[in-house]
C-alpha positions as CSV (number, residue, x, y, z in Angstrom):
1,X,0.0,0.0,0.0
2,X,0.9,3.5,-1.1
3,X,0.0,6.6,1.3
4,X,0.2,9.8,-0.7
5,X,-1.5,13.4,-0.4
6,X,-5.0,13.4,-2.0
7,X,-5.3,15.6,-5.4
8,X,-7.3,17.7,-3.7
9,X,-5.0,19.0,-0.7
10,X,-3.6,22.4,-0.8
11,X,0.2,23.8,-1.5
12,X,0.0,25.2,1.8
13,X,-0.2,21.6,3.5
14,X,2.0,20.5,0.7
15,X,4.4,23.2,1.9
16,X,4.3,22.6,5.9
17,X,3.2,18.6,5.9
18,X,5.0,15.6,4.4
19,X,3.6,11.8,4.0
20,X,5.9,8.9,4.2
21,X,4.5,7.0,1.5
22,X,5.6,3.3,2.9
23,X,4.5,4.0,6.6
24,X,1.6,6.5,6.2
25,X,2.8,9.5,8.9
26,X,2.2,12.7,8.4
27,X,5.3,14.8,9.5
28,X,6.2,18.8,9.8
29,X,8.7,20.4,8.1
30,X,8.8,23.5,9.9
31,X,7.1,25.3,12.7
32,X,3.1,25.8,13.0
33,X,1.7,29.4,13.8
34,X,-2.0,29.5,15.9
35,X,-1.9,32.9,14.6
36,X,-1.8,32.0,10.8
37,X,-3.9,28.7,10.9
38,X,-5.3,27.3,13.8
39,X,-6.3,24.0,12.0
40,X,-5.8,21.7,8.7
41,X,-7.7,19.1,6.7
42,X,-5.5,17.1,5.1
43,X,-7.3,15.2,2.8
44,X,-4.8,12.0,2.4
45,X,-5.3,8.3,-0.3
46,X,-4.2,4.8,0.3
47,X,-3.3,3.2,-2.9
48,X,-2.5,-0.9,-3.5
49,X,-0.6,-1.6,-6.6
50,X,-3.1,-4.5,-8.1
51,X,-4.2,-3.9,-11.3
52,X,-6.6,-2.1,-11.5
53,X,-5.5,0.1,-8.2
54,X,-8.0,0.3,-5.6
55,X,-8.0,2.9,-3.0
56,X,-9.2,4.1,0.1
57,X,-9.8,8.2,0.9
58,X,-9.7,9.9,4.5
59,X,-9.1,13.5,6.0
60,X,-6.9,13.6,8.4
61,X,-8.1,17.0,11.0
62,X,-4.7,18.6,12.6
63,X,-5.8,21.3,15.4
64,X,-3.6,24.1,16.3
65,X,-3.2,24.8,20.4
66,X,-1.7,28.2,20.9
67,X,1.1,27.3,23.6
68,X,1.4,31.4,24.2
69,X,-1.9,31.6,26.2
Protein backbone atom coordinates (compact mmCIF):
# COMPACT_ATOMS: atom_id res chain seq x y z
CA UNK A 1 0.00 0.00 0.00
CA UNK A 2 0.95 3.54 -1.05
CA UNK A 3 0.02 6.62 1.28
CA UNK A 4 0.25 9.79 -0.71
CA UNK A 5 -1.51 13.42 -0.42
CA UNK A 6 -4.98 13.41 -2.05
CA UNK A 7 -5.34 15.59 -5.43
CA UNK A 8 -7.29 17.74 -3.73
CA UNK A 9 -5.03 18.98 -0.70
CA UNK A 10 -3.58 22.43 -0.77
CA UNK A 11 0.19 23.77 -1.52
CA UNK A 12 -0.01 25.24 1.76
CA UNK A 13 -0.23 21.56 3.48
CA UNK A 14 2.03 20.48 0.67
CA UNK A 15 4.39 23.19 1.92
CA UNK A 16 4.31 22.55 5.92
CA UNK A 17 3.24 18.58 5.92
CA UNK A 18 5.00 15.56 4.43
CA UNK A 19 3.64 11.81 3.97
CA UNK A 20 5.94 8.87 4.20
CA UNK A 21 4.48 7.01 1.50
CA UNK A 22 5.62 3.26 2.90
CA UNK A 23 4.54 4.00 6.61
CA UNK A 24 1.56 6.50 6.19
CA UNK A 25 2.81 9.53 8.92
CA UNK A 26 2.20 12.70 8.36
CA UNK A 27 5.28 14.76 9.50
CA UNK A 28 6.19 18.83 9.84
CA UNK A 29 8.73 20.37 8.10
CA UNK A 30 8.83 23.48 9.87
CA UNK A 31 7.14 25.32 12.69
CA UNK A 32 3.13 25.83 13.04
CA UNK A 33 1.69 29.39 13.81
CA UNK A 34 -1.96 29.54 15.85
CA UNK A 35 -1.92 32.90 14.64
CA UNK A 36 -1.79 32.03 10.80
CA UNK A 37 -3.90 28.69 10.93
CA UNK A 38 -5.32 27.26 13.85
CA UNK A 39 -6.26 23.98 11.96
CA UNK A 40 -5.85 21.74 8.74
CA UNK A 41 -7.66 19.13 6.67
CA UNK A 42 -5.46 17.14 5.09
CA UNK A 43 -7.26 15.23 2.80
CA UNK A 44 -4.82 11.97 2.44
CA UNK A 45 -5.27 8.33 -0.28
CA UNK A 46 -4.20 4.81 0.32
CA UNK A 47 -3.34 3.18 -2.86
CA UNK A 48 -2.47 -0.94 -3.54
CA UNK A 49 -0.56 -1.63 -6.56
CA UNK A 50 -3.09 -4.49 -8.10
CA UNK A 51 -4.16 -3.92 -11.33
CA UNK A 52 -6.62 -2.09 -11.54
CA UNK A 53 -5.48 0.06 -8.17
CA UNK A 54 -8.01 0.34 -5.56
CA UNK A 55 -8.00 2.88 -2.96
CA UNK A 56 -9.22 4.14 0.08
CA UNK A 57 -9.79 8.18 0.87
CA UNK A 58 -9.74 9.92 4.48
CA UNK A 59 -9.13 13.51 5.99
CA UNK A 60 -6.95 13.61 8.41
CA UNK A 61 -8.06 17.02 10.98
CA UNK A 62 -4.68 18.60 12.64
CA UNK A 63 -5.81 21.30 15.41
CA UNK A 64 -3.62 24.07 16.31
CA UNK A 65 -3.16 24.84 20.44
CA UNK A 66 -1.71 28.23 20.89
CA UNK A 67 1.12 27.31 23.55
CA UNK A 68 1.44 31.37 24.17
CA UNK A 69 -1.92 31.60 26.25
Amino acid sequence: IVYLFSRHVTTEVKEVFTIDEIKGEIRLQGKLDYEEMDSYEIPVEARDKGSPPLSGHCKVVLEVLDVND
